[in-house]
NUDRENFI-813604 format. One record per residue (C-alpha): x, y, z; residue in one letter. Coordinates in steps of 0.05 Angstrom, whole numbers, padded with zeros to 5 digits, always signed. Layout:
BEGIN
XYZA/...
This chain:
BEGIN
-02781+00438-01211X/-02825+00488-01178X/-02793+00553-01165X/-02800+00549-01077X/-02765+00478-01098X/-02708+00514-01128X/-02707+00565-01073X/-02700+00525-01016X/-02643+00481-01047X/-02609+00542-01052X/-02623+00561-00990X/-02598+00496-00969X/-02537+00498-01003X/-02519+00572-00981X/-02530+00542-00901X/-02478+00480-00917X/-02429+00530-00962X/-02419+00586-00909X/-02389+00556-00846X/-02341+00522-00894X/-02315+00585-00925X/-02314+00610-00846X/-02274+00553-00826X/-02228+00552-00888X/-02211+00630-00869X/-02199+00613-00803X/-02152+00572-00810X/-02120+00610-00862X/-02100+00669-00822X/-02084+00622-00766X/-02143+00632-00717X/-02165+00564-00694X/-02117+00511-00728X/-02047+00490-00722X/-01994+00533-00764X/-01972+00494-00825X/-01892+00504-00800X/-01873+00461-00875X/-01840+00397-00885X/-01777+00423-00842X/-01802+00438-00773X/-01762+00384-00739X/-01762+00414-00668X/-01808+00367-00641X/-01817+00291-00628X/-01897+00289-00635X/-01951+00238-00635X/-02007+00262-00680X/-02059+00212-00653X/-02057+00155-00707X/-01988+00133-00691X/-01947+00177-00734X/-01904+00231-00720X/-01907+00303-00738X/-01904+00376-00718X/-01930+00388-00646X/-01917+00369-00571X/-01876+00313-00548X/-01913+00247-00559X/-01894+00190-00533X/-01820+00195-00531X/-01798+00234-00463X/-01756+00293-00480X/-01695+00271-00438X/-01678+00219-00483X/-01672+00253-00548X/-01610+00283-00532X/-01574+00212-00520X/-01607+00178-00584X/-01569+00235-00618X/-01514+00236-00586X/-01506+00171-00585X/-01516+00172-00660X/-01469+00228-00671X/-01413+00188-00626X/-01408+00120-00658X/-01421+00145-00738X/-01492+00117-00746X/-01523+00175-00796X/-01581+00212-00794X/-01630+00155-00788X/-01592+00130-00715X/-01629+00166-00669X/-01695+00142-00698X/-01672+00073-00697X/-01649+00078-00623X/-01709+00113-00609X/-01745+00052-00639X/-01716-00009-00600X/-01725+00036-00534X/-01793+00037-00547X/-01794-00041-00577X/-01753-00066-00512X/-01778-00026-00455X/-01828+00026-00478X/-01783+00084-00460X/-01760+00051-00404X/-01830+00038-00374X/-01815-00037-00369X/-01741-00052-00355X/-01722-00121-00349X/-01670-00128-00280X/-01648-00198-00284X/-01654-00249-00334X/-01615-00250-00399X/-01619-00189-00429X/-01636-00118-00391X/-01629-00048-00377X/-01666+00005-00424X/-01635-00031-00493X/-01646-00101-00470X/-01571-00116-00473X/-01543-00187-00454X/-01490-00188-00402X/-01434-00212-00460X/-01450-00153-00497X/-01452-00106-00450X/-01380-00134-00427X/-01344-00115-00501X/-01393-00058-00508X/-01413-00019-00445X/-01399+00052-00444X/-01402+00109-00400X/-01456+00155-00439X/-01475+00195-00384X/-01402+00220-00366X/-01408+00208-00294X/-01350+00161-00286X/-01395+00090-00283X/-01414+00034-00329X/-01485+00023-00318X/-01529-00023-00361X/-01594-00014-00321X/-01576+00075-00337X/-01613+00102-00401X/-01555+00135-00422X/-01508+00083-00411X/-01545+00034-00453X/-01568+00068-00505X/-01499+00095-00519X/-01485+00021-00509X/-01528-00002-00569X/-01507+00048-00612X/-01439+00023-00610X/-01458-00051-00625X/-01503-00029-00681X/-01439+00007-00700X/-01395-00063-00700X/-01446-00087-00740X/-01444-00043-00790X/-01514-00005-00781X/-01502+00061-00820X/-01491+00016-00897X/-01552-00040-00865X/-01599-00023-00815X/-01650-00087-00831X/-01581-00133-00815X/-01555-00095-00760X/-01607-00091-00725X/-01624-00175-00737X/-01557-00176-00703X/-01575-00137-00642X/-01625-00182-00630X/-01609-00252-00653X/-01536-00245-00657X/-01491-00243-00720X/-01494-00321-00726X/-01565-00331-00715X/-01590-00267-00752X/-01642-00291-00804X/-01681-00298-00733X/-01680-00238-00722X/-01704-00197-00788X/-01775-00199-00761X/-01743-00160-00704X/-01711-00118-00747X/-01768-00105-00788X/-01817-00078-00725X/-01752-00037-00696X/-01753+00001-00766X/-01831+00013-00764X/-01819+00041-00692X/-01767+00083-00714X/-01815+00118-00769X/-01877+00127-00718X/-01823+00156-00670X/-01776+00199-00713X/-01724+00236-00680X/-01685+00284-00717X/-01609+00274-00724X/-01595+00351-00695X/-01625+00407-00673X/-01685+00413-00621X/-01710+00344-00624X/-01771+00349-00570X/-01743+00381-00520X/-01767+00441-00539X/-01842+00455-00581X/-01857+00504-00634X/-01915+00559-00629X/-01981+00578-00665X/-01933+00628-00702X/-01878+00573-00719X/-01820+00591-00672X/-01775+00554-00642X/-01799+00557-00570X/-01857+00594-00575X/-01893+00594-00507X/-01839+00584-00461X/-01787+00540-00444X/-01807+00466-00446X/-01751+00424-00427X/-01763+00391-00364X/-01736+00338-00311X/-01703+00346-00242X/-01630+00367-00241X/-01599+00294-00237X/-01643+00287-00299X/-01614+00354-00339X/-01540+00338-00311X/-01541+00275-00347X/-01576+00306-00415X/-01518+00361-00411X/-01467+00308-00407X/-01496+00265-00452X/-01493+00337-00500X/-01423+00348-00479X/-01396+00276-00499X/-01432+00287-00562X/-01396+00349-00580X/-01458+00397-00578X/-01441+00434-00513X/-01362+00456-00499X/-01337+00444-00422X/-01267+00480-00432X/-01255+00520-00369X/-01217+00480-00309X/-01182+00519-00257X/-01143+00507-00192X/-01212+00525-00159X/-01263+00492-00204X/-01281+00434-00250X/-01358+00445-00289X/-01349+00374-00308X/-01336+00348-00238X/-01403+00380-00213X/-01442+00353-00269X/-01426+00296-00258X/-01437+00292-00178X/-01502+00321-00209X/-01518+00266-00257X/-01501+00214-00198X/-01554+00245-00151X/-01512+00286-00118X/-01517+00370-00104X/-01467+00409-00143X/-01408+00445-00101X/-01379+00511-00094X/-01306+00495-00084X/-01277+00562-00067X/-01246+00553+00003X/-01228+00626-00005X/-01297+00633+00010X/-01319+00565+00056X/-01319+00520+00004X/-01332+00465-00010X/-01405+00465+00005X/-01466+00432-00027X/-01509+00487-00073X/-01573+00481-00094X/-01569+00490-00168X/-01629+00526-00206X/-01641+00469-00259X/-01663+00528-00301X/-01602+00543-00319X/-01592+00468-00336X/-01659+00473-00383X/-01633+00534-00420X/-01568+00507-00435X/-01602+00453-00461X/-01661+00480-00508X/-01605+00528-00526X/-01561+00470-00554X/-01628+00441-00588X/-01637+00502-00617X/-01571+00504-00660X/-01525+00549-00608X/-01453+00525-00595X/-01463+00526-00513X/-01390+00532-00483X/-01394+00520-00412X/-01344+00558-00359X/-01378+00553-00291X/-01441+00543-00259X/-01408+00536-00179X/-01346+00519-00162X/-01290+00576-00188X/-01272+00618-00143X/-01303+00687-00158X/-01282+00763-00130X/-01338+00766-00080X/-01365+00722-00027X/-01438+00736-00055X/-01426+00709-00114X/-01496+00687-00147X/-01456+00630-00169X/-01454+00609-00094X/-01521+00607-00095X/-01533+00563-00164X/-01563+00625-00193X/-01517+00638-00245X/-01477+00609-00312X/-01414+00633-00343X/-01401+00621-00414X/-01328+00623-00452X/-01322+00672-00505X/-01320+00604-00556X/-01393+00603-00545X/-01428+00609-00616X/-01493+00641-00625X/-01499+00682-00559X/-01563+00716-00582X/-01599+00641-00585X/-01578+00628-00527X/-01601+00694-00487X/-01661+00694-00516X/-01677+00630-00499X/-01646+00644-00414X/-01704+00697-00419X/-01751+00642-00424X/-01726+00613-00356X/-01714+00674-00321X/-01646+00689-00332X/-01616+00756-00342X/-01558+00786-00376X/-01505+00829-00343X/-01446+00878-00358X/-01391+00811-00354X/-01395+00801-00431X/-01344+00784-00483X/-01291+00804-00502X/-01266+00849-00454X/-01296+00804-00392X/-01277+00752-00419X/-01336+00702-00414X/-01417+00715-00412X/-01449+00714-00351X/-01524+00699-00351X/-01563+00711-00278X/-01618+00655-00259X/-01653+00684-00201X/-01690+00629-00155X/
């Protein structure tokens, strides 16, 4: 080998070797890759591009569902794998509701047949109704056949059920079997943030900003949806108020109320749904969220933000109150001197 043969191989070799030493330091002090958050960041619901699910923004599952697949989970005792497996005949029936089936045998969200739905329907959105053609009807609805067939000890039978019935269910194990695969490309954590809410280059819950979205019909139902799953507390009812009564106009398409007729109530308010995203990311995000009054109880003075639907008041059983201001700051809201324990609740401001 001639020695301006050895030199330009080395040359060579120098060119390829330096922009991967550039890249691998890049990445290592996190300027131009993703963070590596480590096997537990569970906050999101991501699709990583090959059909898989992983760290990142919401894929293909859209973020107002995750609270009922856990929920729903949580309600009828179907283990940490149930909201994946809900998760996974949404998308194997309907594609996340994208193509819902109105008349026929079986439809709604779930795909339920009418003699189902009769021994099985159930109100998972709180708002008084039984509604097979609402998401969070139905999938509270399947998650309490899959519980009658006894999902939690064996999914692949269960869900063969589901579809085929428990008579016919050997035709349904092919069923089963593409349900299950869904429910690993589309994982869905059993608690905690499941993709309503992103992490950050820096691995924080949140980072960026709030991210939950939808209109406030939308977040009404996700709240009650939280509520009948025991994540978010609705304690306070008074002669002038009832939370749960607004929600639920709310989650029926309805505007929430104030109620005082101290005041001239009752009268329709226009409800920042800010305050509706923070109490949900804040439940995602591990905080106990104990709701006391968005509107409707009476309050000393006649300009009472709450009036206006700028405003939430917490009970003093709320758990985690730091969580759950930091993440108000994200959507604008604003702490005041009404604090426990000697006011008695937290108030949080949500200017418009």
């Amino acid at each position: 080998m001639s020695k301006w043969i050895g030199i330009g191989l080395l040359v060579a070799g120098i060119v390829l070797i330096v922009p991967l030493i550039i890249a691998a330091f890049a990445l290592a002090i996190g300027g131009g890759g993703l963070a590596d958050c480590g096997p537990d960041d569970t906050s999101t619901v991501a699709d990583t591009g090959d059909g898989s699910t992983g760290p990142g923004n919401i894929g293909p599952i859209p973020g107002k569902f995750i609270p009922f697949y856990q929920g729903a989970a949580a309600q009828f005792g179907l283990g940490d794998k149930g909201p994946s497996m809900l998760a996974g005949i949404h998308f194997h029936e309907t594609s996340f509701s994208t193509n819902v089936a109105t008349s026929g045998p079986y439809v709604g969200p779930m795909a339920i047949g009418s003699d189902y739905w009769d021994t099985y329907g159930v109100d998972g959105d709180g708002d008084g109704k039984k509604d097979i053609m609402n998401e969070a009807d139905a999938i509270y609805a399947a998650a309490k056949i899959l519980k009658g067939f006894n999902a939690k000890n064996d999914w692949r039978d269960a869900l063969a059920s589901y579809n085929a019935g428990p008579t016919k269910k050997a035709a349904g194990y092919g069923y089963a079997d593409d349900v299950m695969k869904h429910a690993e490309k589309h994982h869905v954590p059993a608690t905690g943030g499941g993709g309503s809410t992103t992490r950050g280059a820096d691995c924080s819950p949140g980072a960026g900003g709030g991210t939950v979205s939808g209109n406030v019909q939308e977040l009404a139902q996700q709240v009650l949806s939280l509520i009948k799953g025991g994540k978010i507390g609705q304690s306070y009812k008074s002669d002038t108020g009832d939370t749960m009564a607004q929600l639920k106009r709310a989650a029926n398409g309805q505007e929430f109320q104030m109620t005082c007729r101290a005041h001239g109530g009752p009268k329709n308010v226009d409800v920042n749904p800010d305050i509706l995203k923070a109490i949900i990311e804040a439940s995602n995000q591990g905080a106990y969220v104990d709701i006391s009054n968005i509107t409707d109880k009476c309050h000393s003075s006649a300009e009472s933000p709450h009036y206006r639907g700028e405003a939430l008041d917490l009970t003093c059983s709320t758990r985690n109150i730091e969580k759950i201001h930091e993440v108000a700051k994200k959507y604008g809201g604003t702490n005041n001197y009404e604090v426990c324990p000697g006011a008695q609740h937290w108030h949080i401001d949500f200017p418009k």
